[in-house]
VOBA-1610 file (N, C-alpha, C; in pm, whole numbers, padded with zeros to 5 digits, always signed):
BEGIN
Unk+01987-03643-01306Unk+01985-03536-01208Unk+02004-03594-01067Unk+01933-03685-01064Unk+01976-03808-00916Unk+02091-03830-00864Unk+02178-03863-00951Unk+02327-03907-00955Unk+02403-03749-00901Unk+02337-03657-00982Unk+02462-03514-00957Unk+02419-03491-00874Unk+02307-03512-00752Unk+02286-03495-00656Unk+02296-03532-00561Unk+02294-03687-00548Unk+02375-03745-00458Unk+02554-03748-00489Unk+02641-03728-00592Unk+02719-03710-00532Unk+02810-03527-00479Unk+02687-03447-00533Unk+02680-03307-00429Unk+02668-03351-00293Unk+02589-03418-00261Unk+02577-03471-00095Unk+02676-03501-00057Unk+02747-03621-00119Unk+02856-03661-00124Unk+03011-03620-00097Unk+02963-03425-00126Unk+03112-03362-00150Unk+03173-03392-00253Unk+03140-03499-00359Unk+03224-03554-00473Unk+03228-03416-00563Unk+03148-03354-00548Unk+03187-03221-00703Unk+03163-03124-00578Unk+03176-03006-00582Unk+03180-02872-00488Unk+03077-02711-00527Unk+03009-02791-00665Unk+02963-02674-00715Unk+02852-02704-00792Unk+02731-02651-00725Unk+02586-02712-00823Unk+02508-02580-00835Unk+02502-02625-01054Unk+02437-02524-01076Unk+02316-02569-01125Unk+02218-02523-01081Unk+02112-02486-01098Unk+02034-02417-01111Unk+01863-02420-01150Unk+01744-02322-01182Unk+01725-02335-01034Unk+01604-02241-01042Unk+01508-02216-00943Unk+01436-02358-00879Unk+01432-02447-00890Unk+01386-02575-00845Unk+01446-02611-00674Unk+01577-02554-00694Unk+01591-02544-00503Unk+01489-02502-00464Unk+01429-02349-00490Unk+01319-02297-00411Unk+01248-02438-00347Unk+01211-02551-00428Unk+01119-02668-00428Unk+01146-02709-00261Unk+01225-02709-00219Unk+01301-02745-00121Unk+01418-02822-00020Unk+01496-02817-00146Unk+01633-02911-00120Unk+01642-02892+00006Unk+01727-02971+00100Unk+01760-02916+00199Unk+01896-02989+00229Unk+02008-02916+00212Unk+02166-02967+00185Unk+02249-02909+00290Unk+02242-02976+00395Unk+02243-02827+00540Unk+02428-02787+00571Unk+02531-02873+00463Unk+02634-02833+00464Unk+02690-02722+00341Unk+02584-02691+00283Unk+02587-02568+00156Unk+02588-02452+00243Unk+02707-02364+00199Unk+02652-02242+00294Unk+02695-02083+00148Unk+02670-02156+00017Unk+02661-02027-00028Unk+02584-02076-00168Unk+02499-01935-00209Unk+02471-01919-00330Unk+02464-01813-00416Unk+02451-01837-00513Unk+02487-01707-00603Unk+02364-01713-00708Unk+02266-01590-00678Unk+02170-01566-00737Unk+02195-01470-00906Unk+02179-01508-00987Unk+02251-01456-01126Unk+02090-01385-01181Unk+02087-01242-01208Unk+01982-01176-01262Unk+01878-01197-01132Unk+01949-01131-01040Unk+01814-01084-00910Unk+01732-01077-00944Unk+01770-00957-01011Unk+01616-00828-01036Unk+01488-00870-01076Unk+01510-01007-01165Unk+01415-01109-01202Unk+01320-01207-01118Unk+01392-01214-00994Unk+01298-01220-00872Unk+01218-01128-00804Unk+01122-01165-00724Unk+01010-01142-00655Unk+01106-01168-00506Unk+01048-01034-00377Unk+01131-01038-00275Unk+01098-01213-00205Unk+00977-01231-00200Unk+01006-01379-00183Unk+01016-01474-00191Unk+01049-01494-00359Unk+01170-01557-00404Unk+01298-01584-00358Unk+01318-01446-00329Unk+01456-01425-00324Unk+01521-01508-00159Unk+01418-01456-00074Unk+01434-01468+00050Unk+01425-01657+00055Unk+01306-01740+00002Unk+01311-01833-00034Unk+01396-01894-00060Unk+01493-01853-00180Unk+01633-01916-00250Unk+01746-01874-00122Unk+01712-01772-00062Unk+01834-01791+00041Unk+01833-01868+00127Unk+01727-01875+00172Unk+01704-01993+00284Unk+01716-02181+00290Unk+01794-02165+00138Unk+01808-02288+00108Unk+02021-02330+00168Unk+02021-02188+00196Unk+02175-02248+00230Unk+02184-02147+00401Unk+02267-02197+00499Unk+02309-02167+00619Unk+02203-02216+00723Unk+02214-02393+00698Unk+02134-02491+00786Unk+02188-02532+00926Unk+02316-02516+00889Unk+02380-02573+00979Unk+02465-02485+01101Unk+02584-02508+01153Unk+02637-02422+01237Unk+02748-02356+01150Unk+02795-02416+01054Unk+02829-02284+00940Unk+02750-02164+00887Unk+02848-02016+00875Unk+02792-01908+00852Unk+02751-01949+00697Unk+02644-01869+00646Unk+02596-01868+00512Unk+02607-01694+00405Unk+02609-01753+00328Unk+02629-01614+00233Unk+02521-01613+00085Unk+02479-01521+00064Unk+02363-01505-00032Unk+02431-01366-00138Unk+02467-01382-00233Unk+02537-01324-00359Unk+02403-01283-00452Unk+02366-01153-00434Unk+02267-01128-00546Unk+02350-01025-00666Unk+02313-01107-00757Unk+02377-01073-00886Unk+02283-00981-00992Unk+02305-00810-01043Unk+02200-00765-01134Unk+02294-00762-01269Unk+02224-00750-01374Unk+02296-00781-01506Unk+02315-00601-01543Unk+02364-00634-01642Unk+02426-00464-01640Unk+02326-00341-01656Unk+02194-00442-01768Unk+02072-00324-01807Unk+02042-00310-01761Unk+02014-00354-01575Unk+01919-00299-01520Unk+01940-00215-01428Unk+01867-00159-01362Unk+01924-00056-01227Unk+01800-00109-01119Unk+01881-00069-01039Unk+01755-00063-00888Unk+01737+00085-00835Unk+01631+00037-00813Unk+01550+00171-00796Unk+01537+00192-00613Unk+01415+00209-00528Unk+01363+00254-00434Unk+01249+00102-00406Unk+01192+00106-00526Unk+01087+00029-00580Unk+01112-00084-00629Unk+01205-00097-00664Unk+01255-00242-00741Unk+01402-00280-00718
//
């Protein structure tokens, strides 16, 4: 996991997928997007958490929340 991470730092690969363990607190301040897969499965600050892991820098950032088809959003959820 060391290795695919330093060469993400690196720029050597362009695309890291991962769990929830960013929340932990990576901090990769030239990442400026992520794509959250099954939102709805988060907690709002979670969510807000996992975004705040990308748009460190003076690049704009973008946060992609993704719901799977069964579910709906509500008012409440």
């Amino acid at each position: 996991m060391e290795q695919t991470m330093v060469r993400f730092l690196r720029k050597e690969i362009d695309v890291l997928v991962c769990t929830t363990i960013i929340e932990s607190g990576l901090d990769i301040p030239s990442t400026n997007t992520i794509i959250i897969n099954e939102a709805e499965r988060f907690g709002l600050a979670q969510i807000y958490q996992l975004r705040g892991r990308v748009g460190r820098s003076q690049e704009s950032a973008y946060a992609y929340l993704l719901i799977s088809d069964r579910s709906s959003l509500t008012r409440e959820r």
